[in-house]
N, C-alpha and C positions, 0 to 999 in steps of 0.2 A: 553131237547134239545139233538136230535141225536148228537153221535160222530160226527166229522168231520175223513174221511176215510186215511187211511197211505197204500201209494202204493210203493211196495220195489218188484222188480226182478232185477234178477242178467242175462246177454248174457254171452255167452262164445265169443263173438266177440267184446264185449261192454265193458265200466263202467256199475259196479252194479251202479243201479240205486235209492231213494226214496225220497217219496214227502209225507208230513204229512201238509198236507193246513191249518188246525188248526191251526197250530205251523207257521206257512207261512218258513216252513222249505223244501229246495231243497238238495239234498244232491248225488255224483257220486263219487263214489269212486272203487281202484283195491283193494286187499285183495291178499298180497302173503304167502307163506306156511312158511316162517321163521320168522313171526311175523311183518315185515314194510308195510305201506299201504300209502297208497295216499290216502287224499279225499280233493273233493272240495265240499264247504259250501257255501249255501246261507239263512238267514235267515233273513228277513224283510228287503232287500235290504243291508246288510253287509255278505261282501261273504270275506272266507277265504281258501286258499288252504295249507294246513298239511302234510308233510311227517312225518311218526310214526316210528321209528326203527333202525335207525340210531345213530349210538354212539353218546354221551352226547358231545355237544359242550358248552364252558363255555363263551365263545366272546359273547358281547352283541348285536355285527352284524357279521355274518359270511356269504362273499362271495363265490360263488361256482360257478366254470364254468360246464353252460351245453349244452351238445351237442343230436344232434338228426341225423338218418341217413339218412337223405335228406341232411344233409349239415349245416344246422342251427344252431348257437351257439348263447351265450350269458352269461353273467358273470349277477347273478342270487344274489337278497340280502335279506337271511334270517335271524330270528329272534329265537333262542333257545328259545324252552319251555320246564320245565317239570312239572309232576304233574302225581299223583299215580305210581310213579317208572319209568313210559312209558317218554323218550325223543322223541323229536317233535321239528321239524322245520317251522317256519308258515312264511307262502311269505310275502314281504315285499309290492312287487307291485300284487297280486293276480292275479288281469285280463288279465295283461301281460302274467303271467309264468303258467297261467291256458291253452291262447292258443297257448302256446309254447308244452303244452304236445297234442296236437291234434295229431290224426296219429298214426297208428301203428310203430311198431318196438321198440327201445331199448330207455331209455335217461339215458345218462353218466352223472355223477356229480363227480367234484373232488373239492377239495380247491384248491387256488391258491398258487403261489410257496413260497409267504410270508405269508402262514398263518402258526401260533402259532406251530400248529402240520396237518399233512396230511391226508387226509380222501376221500378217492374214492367209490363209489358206480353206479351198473349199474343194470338198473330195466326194465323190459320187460312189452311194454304198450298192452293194448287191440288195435286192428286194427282198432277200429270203435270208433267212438269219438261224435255221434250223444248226450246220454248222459250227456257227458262236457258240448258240447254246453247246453244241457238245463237248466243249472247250472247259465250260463252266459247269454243268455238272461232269465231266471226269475229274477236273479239281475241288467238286466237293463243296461249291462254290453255290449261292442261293439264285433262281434266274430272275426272282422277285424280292425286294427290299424295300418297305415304305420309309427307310432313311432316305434313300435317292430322293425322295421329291424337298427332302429338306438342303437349306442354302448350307455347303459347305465353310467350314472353318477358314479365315485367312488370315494369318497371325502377320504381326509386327516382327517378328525377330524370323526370317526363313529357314535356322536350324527345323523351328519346330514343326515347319511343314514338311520336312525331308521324312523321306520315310526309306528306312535303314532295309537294305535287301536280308532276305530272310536267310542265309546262311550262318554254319558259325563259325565265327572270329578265332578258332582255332581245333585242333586236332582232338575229336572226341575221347575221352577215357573209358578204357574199360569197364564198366559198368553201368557207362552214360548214356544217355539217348540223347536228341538233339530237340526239344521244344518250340515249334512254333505256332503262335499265334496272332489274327487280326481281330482286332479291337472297336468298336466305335462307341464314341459317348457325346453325350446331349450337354454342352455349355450352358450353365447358369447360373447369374451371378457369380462372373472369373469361376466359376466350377466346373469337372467332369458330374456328372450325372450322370443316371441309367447306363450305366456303359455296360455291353454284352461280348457276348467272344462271337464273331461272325462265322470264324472260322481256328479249327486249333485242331495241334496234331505230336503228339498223342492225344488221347483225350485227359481232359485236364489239366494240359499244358498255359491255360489263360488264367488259373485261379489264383495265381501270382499279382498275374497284372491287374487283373480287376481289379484284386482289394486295394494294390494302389492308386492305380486310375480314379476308384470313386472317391477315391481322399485329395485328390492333386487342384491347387488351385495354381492359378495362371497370372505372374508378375507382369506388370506394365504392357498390358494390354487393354485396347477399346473394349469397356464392357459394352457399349451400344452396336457394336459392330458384331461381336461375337454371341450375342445373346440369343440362344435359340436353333443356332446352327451344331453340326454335327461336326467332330474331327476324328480322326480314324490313328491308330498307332500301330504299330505293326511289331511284334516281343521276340529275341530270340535266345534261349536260357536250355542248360543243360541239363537232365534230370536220370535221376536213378532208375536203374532199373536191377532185378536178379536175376543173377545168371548161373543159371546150374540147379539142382533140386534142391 
C-alpha cells in the first residue's frame, strides 16, 4: 500500500501550512525566532489551537485578554500544558480564538488585573489567514459565528471554565461509537438559553446535551456579570450503533 502523501510549505504572507491525509492530520501554524509558535490542529475532526513559549502558567484556567488592531477584543480561556520542558497553552474554545487570530497585524495578550501574577505578550501575525481557514473548515468548524462578537462567560468557580478534551475516558464497546459535541448557550437570568450544537459528531451526538444545557441553571454566581454572555461546553458520551445486517 502506497504512502498516503504529507504536504507542508510555508508563505511569507501566510500560516505555514501541512496536511498528512493518512493521519487525517491538518495542521497551520507561525514559527517565531525566540522559540513561541502558534499552531492550529485538526485531526480526525478534534481541532486544537496551542500557543508554545510562553512562561509556565500554573492556574488550572488562565484568562487572557486579547486584542487585535481592527479593534477587536475578547477575554480568551486557556488551559496550561506542559510536557518535555516546552510550556503551552491550548484554547479552551479553539474555533472561536482560531478566528479571532484571522488577519494580519499584531495580537496582544495580557492576564487580567486579578490574575495570580502578570504576564503580557504580543506576537506578529502572518497577513493572510487563507491557511487558518483550512484548518477550520477541514474540522468541520464554522469561519463565521455571530456569538464571537458576544462577551464570553467568566465563572466564579474555574472547574466550569475548564473545558474537558474531547476524547473518551475509556476503551470503546462493541457496538459503541464515541459522541462528540461543542455546545454554546446564551446566560439569562443564572440560565443556559438558546444553546445550539456548534459542532457534533456523529450527527446527533449533542441532543443529549442540549436538552440539559437548556434546563441547567448556575449556583453562586454574579447574575450581573454573566448576563448576556455566551459559555461554550464541550460533551463526550458513548452511543450505539449496529453492527451487522
Amino acid at each position: 500500500m502506497a504512502a498516503q502523501p504529507v504536504t507542508a510549505f510555508a508563505q511569507d504572507d501566510d500560516w505555514e501550512f501541512q496536511q498528512d491525509a493518512g493521519r487525517k492530520l491538518t495542521v497551520a501554524a507561525v514559527r517565531y525566532d525566540d522559540g513561541k509558535a502558534i499552531i492550529a490542529r485538526c485531526q480526525d475532526g478534534d481541532l486544537k489551537l496551542v500557543v508554545v513559549g510562553l512562561p509556565q502558567m500554573t492556574e488550572p484556567v488562565v484568562y487572557l485578554e486579547g486584542r487585535r488592531p481592527d479593534g477587536r477584543q475578547d477575554t480568551q480561556v486557556w488551559n496550561p500544558q506542559s510536557g518535555e520542558g516546552v510550556a503551552a497553552l491550548s484554547s479552551g474554545v479553539p474555533a472561536r480564538d482560531i478566528r479571532f487570530l484571522r488577519g494580519g497585524g499584531t495580537w496582544g495578550i495580557r492576564t487580567l488585573p486579578d490574575a495570580p501574577r502578570a504576564m503580557r505578550a504580543t506576537l506578529d501575525l502572518p497577513s493572510q489567514s487563507a491557511n487558518l481557514d483550512r484548518v477550520l473548515v477541514e474540522c468541520q468548524r464554522s469561519l463565521q459565528d455571530d456569538r464571537d462578537a458576544l462577551p464570553r462567560a467568566r465563572f466564579r468557580a474555574a472547574e466550569a471554565a475548564a473545558q474537558p478534551d474531547a476524547k473518551p475516558r475509556r476503551p470503546v464497546r462493541r457496538g459503541q461509537v464515541v459522541g462528540v459535541a461543542e455546545i454554546s448557550c446564551i446566560i439569562r437570568d443564572l440560565r443556559y438559553t438558546d444553546c445550539r450544537a456548534d459542532y457534533e459528531r456523529p450527527e446527533g451526538a449533542a441532543e443529549d446535551a442540549l436538552r440539559y444545557q437548556n434546563r441547567r441553571r448556575l449556583e453562586g454566581e454574579d447574575r450581573s456579570a454573566l448576563e448576556g454572555t455566551v459559555a461554550y461546553v464541550s460533551t463526550v458520551t458513548e452511543q450505539s450503533v449496529r453492527i451487522g445486517p
